[in-house]
N, C-alpha and C positions, 0 to 999 in steps of 0.2 A: 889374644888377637890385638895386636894395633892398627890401626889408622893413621895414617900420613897423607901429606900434600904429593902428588906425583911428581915424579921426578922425571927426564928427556932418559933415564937411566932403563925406568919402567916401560918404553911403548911395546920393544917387542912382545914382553911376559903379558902386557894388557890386551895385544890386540891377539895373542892365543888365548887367553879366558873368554874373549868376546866371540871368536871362531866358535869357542868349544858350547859354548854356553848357546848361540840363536842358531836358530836353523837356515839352510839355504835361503839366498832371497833378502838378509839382511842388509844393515847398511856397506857399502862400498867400502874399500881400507882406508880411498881417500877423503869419504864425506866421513867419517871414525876421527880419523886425525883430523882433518877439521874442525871438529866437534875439539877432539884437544884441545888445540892451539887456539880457538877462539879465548880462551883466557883460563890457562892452566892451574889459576887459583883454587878454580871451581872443579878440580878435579882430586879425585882422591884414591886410594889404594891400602888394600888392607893387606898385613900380614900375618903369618902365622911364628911360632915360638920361635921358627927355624930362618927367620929375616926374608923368606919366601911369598914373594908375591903370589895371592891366591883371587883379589878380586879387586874391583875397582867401582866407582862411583864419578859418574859426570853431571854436574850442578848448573843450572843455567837460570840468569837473575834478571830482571827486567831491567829496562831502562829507569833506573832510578831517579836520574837528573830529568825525566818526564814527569815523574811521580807513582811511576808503576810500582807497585806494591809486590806484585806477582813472581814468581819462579816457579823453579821444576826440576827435575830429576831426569836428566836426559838419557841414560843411562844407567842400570845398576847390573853387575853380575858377578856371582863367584865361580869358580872352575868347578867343574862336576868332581873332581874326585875330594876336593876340599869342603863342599857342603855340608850343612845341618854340623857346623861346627861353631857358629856366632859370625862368620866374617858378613852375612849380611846384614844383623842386626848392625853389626859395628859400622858398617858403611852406613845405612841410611841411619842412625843418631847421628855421625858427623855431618851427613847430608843436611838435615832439619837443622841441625845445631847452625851452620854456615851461614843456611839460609835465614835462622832469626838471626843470627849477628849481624846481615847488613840488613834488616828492615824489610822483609818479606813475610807478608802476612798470608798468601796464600800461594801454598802448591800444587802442581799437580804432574802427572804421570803415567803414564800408557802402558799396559801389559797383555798382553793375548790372553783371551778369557778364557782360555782354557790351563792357565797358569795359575791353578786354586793354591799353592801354599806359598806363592807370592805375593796372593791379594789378601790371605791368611795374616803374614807378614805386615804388610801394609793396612789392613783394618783394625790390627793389632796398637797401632801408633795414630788411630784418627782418620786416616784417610776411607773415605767413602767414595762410591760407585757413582760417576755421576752421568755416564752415556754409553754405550756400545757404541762403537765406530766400524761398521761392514768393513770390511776385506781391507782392514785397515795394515795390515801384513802380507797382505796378497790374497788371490781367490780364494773365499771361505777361510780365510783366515781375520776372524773379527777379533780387535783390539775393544778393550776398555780405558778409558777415561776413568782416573781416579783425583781426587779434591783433599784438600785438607788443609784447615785453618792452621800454620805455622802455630801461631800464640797459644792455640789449645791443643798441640798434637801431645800427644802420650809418652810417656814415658819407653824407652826401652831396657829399663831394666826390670820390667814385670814380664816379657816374652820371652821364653825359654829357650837357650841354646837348642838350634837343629829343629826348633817346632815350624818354623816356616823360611828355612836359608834357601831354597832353591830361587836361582836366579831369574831376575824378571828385567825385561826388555822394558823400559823408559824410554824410546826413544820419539821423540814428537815430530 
C-alpha cells in the first residue's frame, strides 16, 4: 500500500470511496470539496499494488501563526471492497506523521459509535474516547469524539493488516 499527496487527478475516485464508504445524510459533494481545496497539502490517498486509488485521508491543522497546537483528521475512509487490506492503517500513519511534522501536539476526530473496528483502529495508535456527541450524524445517530497526544501516539506498525481498516467518518 502507498500513500501519497492528492492529486486534482484523484477527486472523482475520492468522492466514490466517500459515497461508498458514509451512509445517507453525509457531507454535501460541495462542502467534501471544500474540505479539499481548503489546502490540499493536508490531503492524502492510498493506493493499492495496482496504482488504484482505494481510500483517502483529509487532515486539518490549526492556526499555527496563533499558536494553536491542535489538529485533526477530517476525514478517513477506504472503499468497502478494498478493506482489512492495510489502506487504513497506512492513511492514518501518514495522517499523525503530517500532523507531527508541522507541530501538532493534539488531535482529534469523530466517528459514529457504532463504528467499533475504527475506534479499534484508532485506540490502537493512542487515540482515546473523549465525549459522545448525540445525533451528531443525524437522529439517533451518536458520533464520538476521539483525542490523542500527536508526540505519544503509537506506532502503526504493531496493528495488524485488516484488524481494524473499516472506514471511519472524521468529519467535524
Amino acid at each position: 500500500m502507498r500513500v501519497r499527496n492528492l492529486k486534482l487527478c484523484d477527486l472523482a475516485r475520492i468522492l466514490r470511496v466517500e459515497r461508498a464508504s458514509f451512509r445517507a445524510g453525509g457531507s454535501s459533494t460541495t462542502t467534501f470539496v471544500a474540505h479539499l481545496f481548503r489546502d490540499r497539502k493536508n490531503s492524502f490517498v492510498a493506493e493499492n499494488e495496482d496504482g488504484e486509488v482505494v481510500g483517502y485521508a483529509l487532515v486539518r491543522m490549526g492556526l499555527g501563526w496563533l499558536g494553536s497546537r491542535r489538529g485533526g483528521i477530517t476525514s478517513i475512509a477506504v472503499d468497502p471492497p478494498h478493506r482489512r487490506q492495510g489502506a487504513g492503517r497506512a492513511l492514518m500513519a501518514r495522517a499523525l506523521e503530517h500532523l507531527a511534522e508541522h507541530g501538532v501536539e493534539e488531535a482529534d476526530l469523530e466517528v459514529e459509535v457504532d463504528n467499533g473496528a475504527a475506534q479499534s483502529l484508532y485506540e490502537a495508535v493512542g487515540f482515546r474516547r473523549a465525549r459522545v456527541l448525540r445525533d451528531y450524524y443525524g437522529s439517533d445517530r451518536d458520533g464520538l469524539r476521539m483525542v490523542v497526544d500527536v508526540r505519544q501516539a503509537g506506532s502503526l506498525r504493531d496493528v495488524q493488516p485488516g484488524s481494524a481498516d473499516r472506514a471511519a467518518d472524521g468529519r467535524g
